[in-house]
C-alpha positions in Angstrom: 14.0 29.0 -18.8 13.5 28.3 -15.4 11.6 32.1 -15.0 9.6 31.6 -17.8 8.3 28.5 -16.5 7.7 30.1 -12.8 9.7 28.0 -11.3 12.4 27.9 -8.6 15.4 25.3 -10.3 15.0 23.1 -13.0 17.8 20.6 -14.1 19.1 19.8 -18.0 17.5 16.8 -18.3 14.1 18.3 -18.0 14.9 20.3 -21.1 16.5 17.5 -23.2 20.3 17.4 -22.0 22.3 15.1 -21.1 24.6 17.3 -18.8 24.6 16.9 -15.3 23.9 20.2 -14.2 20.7 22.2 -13.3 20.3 26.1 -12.5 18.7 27.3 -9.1 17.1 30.7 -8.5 19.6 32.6 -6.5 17.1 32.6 -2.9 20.0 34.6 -1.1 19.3 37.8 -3.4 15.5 37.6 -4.6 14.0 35.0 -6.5 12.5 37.5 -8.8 15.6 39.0 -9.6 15.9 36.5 -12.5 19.3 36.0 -11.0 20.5 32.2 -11.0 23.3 30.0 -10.1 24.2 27.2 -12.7 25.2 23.9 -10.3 27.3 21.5 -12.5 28.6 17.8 -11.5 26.2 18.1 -8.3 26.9 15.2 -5.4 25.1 15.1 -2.3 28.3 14.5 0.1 26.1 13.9 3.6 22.4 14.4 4.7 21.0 15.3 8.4 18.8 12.3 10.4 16.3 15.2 10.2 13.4 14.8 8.1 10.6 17.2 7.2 7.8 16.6 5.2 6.6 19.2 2.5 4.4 19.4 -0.5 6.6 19.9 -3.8 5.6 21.0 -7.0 7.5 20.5 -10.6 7.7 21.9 -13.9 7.7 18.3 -15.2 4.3 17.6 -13.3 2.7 21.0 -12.8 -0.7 19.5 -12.8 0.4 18.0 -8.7 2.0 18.3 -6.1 3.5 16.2 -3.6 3.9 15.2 -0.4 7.6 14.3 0.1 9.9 13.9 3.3 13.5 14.7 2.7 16.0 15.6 5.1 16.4 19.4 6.5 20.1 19.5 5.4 22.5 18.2 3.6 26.5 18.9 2.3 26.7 19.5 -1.2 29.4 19.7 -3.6 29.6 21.1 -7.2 31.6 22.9 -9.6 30.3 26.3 -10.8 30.6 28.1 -14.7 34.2 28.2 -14.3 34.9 25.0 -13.1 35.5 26.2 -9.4 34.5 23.4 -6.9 32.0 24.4 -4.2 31.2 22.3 -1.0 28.5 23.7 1.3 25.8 23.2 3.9 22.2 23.9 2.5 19.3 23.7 4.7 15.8 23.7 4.7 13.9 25.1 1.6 17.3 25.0 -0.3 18.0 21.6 0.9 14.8 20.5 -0.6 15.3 22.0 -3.8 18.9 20.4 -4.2 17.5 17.5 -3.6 14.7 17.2 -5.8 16.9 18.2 -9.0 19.6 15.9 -8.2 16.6 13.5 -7.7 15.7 14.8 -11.7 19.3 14.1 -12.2 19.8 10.3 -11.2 16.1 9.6 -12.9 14.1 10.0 -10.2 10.8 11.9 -10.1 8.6 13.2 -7.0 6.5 11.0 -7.5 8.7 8.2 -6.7 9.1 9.6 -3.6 5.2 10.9 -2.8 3.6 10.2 0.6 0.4 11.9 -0.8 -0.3 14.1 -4.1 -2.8 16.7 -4.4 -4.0 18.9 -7.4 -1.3 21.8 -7.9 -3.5 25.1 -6.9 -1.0 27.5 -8.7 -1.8 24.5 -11.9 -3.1 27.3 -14.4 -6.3 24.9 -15.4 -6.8 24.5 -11.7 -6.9 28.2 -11.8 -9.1 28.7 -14.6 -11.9 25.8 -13.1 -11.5 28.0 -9.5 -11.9 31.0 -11.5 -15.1 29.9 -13.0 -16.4 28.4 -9.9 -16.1 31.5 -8.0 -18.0 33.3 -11.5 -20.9 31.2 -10.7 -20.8 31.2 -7.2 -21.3 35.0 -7.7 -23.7 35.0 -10.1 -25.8 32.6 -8.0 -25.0 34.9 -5.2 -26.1 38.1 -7.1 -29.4 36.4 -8.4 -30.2 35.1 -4.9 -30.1 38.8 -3.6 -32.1 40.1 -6.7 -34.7 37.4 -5.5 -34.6 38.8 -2.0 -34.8 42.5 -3.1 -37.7 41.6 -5.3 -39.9 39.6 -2.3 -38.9 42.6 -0.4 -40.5 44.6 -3.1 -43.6 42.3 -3.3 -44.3 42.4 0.1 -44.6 46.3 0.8 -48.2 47.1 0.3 -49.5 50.4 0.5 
């Protein structure tokens, strides 16, 4: 699920379904909570002139992120488990993530929408290539200092 995968919402047809639905990480309680809200028949009803641009990352994609503008609010309406419509105002962060899973949704993927892409830094290869970087960068940094203890050494004369 959507946990498992360290991510924040994730829609059906990501995991094979044909449903029109996706599940969001309940950000009003705590996102680790591995409490979730399941957002069926999703329709974005009105978005805000307001744009802001953000870097976006997706299970789909994990190895980028991108650079996408989207607007800083919009009024959503959908129909939860038990077939009770909601309509509300989302904004900012939440916004965003409405956005991009009913972007998943209607086939449309962020980078469709990119201004710029960049290599995901939480990308666990990414992490593993920074991970050995830094390994070498402090075995460099240990043998440079052996050197300079050693000259040190060399140098004393009695």
């Amino acid at each position: 699920g959507v946990y498992a995968k360290r991510g924040l919402a994730i829609s059906a047809n990501q995991i094979g379904s044909l449903k029109r639905f996706f599940v969001v990480c309940d950000l009003d309680v705590n996102p680790l909570g591995r409490r979730v809200n399941v957002i069926c028949n999703p329709e974005i009803l009105e978005t805000d002139n307001e744009v802001e641009e953000m870097y976006e990352g997706c299970l789909s994609i994990p190895k980028y992120q991108c650079l996408v503008s989207r607007p800083k609010k919009v009024i959503v309406q959908y129909q939860d488990l038990n077939g009770k419509t909601e309509k509300k105002e989302v904004n900012d962060f939440l916004a965003r993530v409405f956005m991009h899973e009913m972007d998943h949704l209607n086939g449309v993927i962020m980078l469709d929408k990119q201004l710029k892409i960049v290599e995901n830094p939480l990308y666990p290869p990414y992490l593993e290539k920074l991970r050995k970087q830094r390994s070498e960068l402090r075995k460099q940094k240990m043998t440079l200092q052996t050197q300079q203890q050693q000259q040190q050494t060399e140098n004393i004369e009695i």
